[in-house]
C-alpha positions in Angstrom: 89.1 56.4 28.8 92.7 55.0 29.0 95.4 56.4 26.6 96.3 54.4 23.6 100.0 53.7 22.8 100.4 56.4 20.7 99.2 59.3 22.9 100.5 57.3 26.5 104.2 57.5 24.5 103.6 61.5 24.1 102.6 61.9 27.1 106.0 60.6 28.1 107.8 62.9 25.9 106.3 66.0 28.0 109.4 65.9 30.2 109.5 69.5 31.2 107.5 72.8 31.8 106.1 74.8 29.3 103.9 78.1 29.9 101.8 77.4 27.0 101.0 73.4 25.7 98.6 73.5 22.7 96.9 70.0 22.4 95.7 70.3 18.6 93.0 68.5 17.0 92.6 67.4 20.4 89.4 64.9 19.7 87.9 63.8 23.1 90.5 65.9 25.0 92.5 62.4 26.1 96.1 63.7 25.5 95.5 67.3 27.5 93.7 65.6 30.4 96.5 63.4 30.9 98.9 66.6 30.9 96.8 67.8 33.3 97.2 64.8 35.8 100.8 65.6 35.2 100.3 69.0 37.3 103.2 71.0 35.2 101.7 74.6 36.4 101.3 74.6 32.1 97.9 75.7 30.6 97.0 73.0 28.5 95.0 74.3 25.3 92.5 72.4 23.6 91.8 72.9 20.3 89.5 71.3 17.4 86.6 72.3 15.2 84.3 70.6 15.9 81.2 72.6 18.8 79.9 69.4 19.9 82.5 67.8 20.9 84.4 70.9 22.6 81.0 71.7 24.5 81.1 67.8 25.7 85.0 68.3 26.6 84.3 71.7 29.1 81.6 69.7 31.1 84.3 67.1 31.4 86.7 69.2 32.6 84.6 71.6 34.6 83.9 68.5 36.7 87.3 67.2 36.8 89.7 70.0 36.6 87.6 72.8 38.1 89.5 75.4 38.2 90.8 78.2 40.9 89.6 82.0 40.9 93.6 83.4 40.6 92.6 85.2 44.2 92.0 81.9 46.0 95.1 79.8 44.1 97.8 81.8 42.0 99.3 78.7 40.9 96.4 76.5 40.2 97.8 72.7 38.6 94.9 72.8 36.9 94.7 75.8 34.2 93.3 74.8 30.7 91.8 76.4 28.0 89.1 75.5 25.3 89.7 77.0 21.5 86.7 75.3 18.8 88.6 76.7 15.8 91.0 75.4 13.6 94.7 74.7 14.5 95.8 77.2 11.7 94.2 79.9 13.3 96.1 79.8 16.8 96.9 82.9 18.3 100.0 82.2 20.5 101.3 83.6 23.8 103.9 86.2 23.6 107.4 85.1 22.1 109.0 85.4 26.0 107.1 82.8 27.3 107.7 78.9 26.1 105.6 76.7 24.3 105.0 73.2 22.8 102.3 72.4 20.2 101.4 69.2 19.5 99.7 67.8 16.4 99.0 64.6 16.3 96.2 61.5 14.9 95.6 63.9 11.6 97.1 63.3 7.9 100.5 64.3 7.0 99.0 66.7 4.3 97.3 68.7 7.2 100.1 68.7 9.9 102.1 70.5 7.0 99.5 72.8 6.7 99.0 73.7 9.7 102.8 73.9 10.7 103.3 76.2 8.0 100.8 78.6 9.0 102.0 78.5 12.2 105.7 78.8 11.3 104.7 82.1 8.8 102.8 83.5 11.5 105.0 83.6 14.4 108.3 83.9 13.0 109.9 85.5 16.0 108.5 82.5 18.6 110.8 80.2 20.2 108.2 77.1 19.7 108.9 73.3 19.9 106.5 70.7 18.4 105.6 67.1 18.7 104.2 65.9 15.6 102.7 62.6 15.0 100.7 62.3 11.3 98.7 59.4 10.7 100.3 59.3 6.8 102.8 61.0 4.4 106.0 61.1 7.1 108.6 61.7 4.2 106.7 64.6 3.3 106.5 66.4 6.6 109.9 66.2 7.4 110.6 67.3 4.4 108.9 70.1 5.1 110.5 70.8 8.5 113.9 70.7 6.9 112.6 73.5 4.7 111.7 75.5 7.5 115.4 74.7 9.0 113.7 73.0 12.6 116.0 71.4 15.4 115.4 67.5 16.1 114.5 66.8 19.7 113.8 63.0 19.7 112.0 60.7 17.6 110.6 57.6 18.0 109.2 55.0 16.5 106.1 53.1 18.1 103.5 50.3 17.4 99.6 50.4 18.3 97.2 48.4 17.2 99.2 47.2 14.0 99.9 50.3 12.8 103.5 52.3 12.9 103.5 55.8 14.2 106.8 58.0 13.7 106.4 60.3 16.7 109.2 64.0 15.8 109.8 66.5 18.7 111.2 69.2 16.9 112.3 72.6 17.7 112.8 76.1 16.4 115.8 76.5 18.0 118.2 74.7 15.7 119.8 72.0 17.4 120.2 68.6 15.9 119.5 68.3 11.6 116.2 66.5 11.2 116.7 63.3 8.8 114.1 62.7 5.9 113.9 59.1 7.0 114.5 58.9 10.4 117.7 58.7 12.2 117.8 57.9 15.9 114.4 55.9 16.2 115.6 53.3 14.0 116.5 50.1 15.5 117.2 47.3 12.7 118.0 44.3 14.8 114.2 44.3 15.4 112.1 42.2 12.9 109.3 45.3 13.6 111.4 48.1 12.5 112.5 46.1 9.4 109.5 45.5 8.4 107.9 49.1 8.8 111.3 49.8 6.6 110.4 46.9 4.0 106.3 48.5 3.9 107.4 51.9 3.5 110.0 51.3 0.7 107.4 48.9 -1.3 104.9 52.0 -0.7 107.4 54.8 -2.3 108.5 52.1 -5.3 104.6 51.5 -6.3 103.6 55.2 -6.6 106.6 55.9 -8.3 106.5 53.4 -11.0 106.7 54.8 -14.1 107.9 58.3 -12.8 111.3 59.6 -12.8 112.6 60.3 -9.6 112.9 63.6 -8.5 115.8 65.4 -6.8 114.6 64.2 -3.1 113.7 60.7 -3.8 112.3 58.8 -0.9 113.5 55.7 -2.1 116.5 56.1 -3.0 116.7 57.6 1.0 115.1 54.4 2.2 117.1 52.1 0.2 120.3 53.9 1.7 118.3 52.9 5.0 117.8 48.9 4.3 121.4 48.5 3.4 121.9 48.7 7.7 119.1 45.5 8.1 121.3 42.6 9.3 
């Protein structure tokens, strides 16, 4: 099955080697075969909950992505595992060796959870995520600031007439992480201003009535729309 947008643009942003790439709430496996193709020398991990579709997944890539006894190829391209569990549970490599989880087509209420977990469990780990929820962006980058993560890139993409903000953060603390967006904006285009205008009309209707807290989304995204030419 070809890629949509979303997942072709993610694929993109896996620029670079990585022991360890965890593919999480992987689905049909799409993202992680195409990582594959890229032949990185990474071990792609699948993960997701769900038996029948990870015991569909493994005769897929048992058939094409067989992979080498380590006697007959050290450095097989094509080394993946399967994990039917959930996301919250991973049990990562060792803290020496680098990795890049990736959570992406699920709500913004379970990337958090999941993140957190993650984040609790391996404090010590070097790790860098790409993260792209399906809802409730404010409040998962509200929740990377709190656990003081490193912007990478972020973009800003359309498929199938829905917006996707797409964050590649890091442990390592590099760039400070906006609660808005910073650098995938790009207001001259009619799109962006009107994923601005949607999003600001979304945050002013649930919070009619209600007094605005100390991190007010609004307030962040009206600070935004005063850059729309």
């Amino acid at each position: 099955m070809k890629l949509s947008q979303r997942l072709a643009h993610i694929n993109t942003m896996v620029s670079q080697h990585y022991d360890h790439i965890w593919d999480c709430c992987c689905d049909h496996g799409l993202l992680g075969a195409a990582l594959l193709k890229q032949q990185t020398g990474s071990i792609i991990h699948f993960v997701d909950t769900v038996p029948h579709l990870m015991a569909s997944l493994r005769r897929k890539l048992e058939h094409f992505f067989p992979q080498q006894e380590a006697y007959q190829q050290p450095q097989a391209p094509h080394s993946w595992q399967l994990h039917c569990l959930n996301a919250k549970a991973l049990q990562l490599a060792a803290p020496s060796q680098s990795q890049l989880i990736i959570i992406a087509g699920v709500g913004g209420d379970l990337t958090i959870q999941i993140m957190d977990t993650i984040l609790k469990a391996h404090p010590d780990h070097p790790l860098e995520f790409i993260l792209c929820p399906v809802h409730h962006h404010y409040k998962v980058r509200q929740m990377l600031i709190q656990h003081k993560l490193g912007l990478i890139k972020e973009t800003l993409i359309q498929d199938n007439q829905r917006f996707y903000e797409i964050i590649h953060v890091t442990t390592q603390h590099q760039k400070p992480l906006s609660s808005v967006g910073s650098s995938m904006w790009d207001l001259s285009l009619k799109a962006h201003q009107d994923y601005l205008a949607k999003t600001l009309k979304h945050y002013q209707n649930i919070a009619r009535g209600a007094e605005r807290g100390k991190h007010n989304p609004i307030d962040a995204y009206q600070a935004l729309y005063a850059n729309v030419k």
